[in-house]
C-alpha positions as CSV (number, residue, x, y, z in Angstrom):
1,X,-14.9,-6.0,11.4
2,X,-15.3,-3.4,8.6
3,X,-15.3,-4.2,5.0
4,X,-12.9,-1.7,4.2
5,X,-9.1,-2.0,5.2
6,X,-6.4,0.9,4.7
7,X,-2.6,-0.2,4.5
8,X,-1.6,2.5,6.9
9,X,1.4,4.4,8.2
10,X,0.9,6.8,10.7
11,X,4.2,8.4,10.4
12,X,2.8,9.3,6.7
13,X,1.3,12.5,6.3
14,X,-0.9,10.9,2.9
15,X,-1.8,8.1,4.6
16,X,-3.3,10.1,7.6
17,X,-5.0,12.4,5.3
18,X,-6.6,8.9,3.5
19,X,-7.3,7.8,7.1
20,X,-9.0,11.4,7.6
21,X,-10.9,11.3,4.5
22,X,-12.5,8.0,5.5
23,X,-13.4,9.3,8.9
24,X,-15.0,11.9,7.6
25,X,-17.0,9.9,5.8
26,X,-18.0,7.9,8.9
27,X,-16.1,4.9,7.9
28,X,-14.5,3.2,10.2
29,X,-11.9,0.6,8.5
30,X,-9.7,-1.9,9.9
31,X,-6.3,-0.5,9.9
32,X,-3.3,-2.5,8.9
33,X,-0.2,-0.9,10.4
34,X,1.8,-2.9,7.7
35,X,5.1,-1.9,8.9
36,X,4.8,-3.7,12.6
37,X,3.0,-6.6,10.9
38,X,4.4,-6.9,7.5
39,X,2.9,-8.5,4.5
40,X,2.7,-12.4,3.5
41,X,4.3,-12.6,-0.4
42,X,1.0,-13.8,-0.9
43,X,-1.3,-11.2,0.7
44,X,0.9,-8.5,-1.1
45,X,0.3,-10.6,-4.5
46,X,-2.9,-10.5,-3.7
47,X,-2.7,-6.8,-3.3
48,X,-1.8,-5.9,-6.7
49,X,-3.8,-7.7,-8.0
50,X,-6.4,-6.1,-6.6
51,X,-4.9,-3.0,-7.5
52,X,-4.6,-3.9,-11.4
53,X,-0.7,-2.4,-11.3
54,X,2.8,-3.8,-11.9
55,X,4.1,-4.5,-8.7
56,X,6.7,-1.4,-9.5
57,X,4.2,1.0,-9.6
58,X,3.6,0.0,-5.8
59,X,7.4,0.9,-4.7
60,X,8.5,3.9,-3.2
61,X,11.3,4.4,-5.4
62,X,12.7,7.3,-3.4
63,X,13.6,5.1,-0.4
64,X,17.4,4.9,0.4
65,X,17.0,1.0,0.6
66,X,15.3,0.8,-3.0
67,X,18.1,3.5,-4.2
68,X,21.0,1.4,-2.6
69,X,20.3,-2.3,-3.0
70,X,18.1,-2.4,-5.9
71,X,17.9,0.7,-8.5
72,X,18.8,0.3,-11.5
73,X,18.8,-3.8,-11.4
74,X,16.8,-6.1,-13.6
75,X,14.2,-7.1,-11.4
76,X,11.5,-10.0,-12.4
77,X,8.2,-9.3,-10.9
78,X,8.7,-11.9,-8.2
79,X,12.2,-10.0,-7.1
80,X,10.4,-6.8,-6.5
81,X,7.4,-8.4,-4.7
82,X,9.9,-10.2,-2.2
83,X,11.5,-6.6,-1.7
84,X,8.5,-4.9,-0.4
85,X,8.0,-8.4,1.5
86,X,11.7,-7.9,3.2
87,X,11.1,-4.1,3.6
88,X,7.6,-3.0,3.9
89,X,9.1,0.4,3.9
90,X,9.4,-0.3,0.2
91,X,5.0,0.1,0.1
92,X,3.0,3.3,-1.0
93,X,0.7,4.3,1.4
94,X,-1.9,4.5,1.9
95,X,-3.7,1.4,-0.2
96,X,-7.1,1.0,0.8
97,X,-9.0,-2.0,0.2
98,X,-12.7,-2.3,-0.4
99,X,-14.8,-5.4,-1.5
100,X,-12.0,-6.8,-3.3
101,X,-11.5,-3.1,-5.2
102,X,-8.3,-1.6,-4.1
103,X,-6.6,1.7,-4.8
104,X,-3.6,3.8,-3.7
105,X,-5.0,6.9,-1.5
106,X,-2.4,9.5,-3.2
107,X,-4.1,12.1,-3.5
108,X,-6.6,11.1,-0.8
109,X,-9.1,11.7,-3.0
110,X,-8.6,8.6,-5.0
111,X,-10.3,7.0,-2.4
112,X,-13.9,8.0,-3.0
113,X,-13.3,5.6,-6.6
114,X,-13.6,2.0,-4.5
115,X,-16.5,3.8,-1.7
């Protein structure tokens, strides 16, 4: 098991080039496809935490389901974690996870911070 997870989409164009970027660095991470297994509220707590972030900066505001059923509500921190649980769609990609350092891969290159 590696010590370094990415929070992948392969559908993603950023999250392959993250994926890439590690490769080519010879690093071989476990990869959590997050969309077939989803994230426990508590691992995505967990998450941003890591991260240091609101848990808004880790929505993809530009998704139709964020757009429709939640824009422009007044969302406790809580309500928007339980989104992205209910609709992992809802997560930026890719968010790679090393020794309990996280970061959001966009651009890619943000990913050499946590290596």
């Amino acid at each position: 098991m590696s010590e370094i997870t990415i929070y992948h989409n392969p559908r993603c164009r950023k999250s392959r080039e993250g994926l890439q970027l590690l490769q080519n660095k010879n690093i071989h991470p476990d990869i959590r496809l997050y969309l077939d297994k989803p994230l426990s509220k508590s691992e995505l707590t967990n998450l941003i935490s890591q991260l240091k972030i609101e848990p808004i900066d880790l929505v993809r505001t530009n998704e139709s389901i964020w757009k429709t059923d939640f824009k422009g509500k007044n969302l406790s921190q809580n309500q928007i974690i339980e989104a992205m649980v209910a609709h992992p769609k809802l997560i930026e990609r890719p968010i790679v996870v090393n020794k309990g350092k996280a970061v959001i891969g966009r651009p890619a290159e943000k990913i050499l911070d946590i290596l």
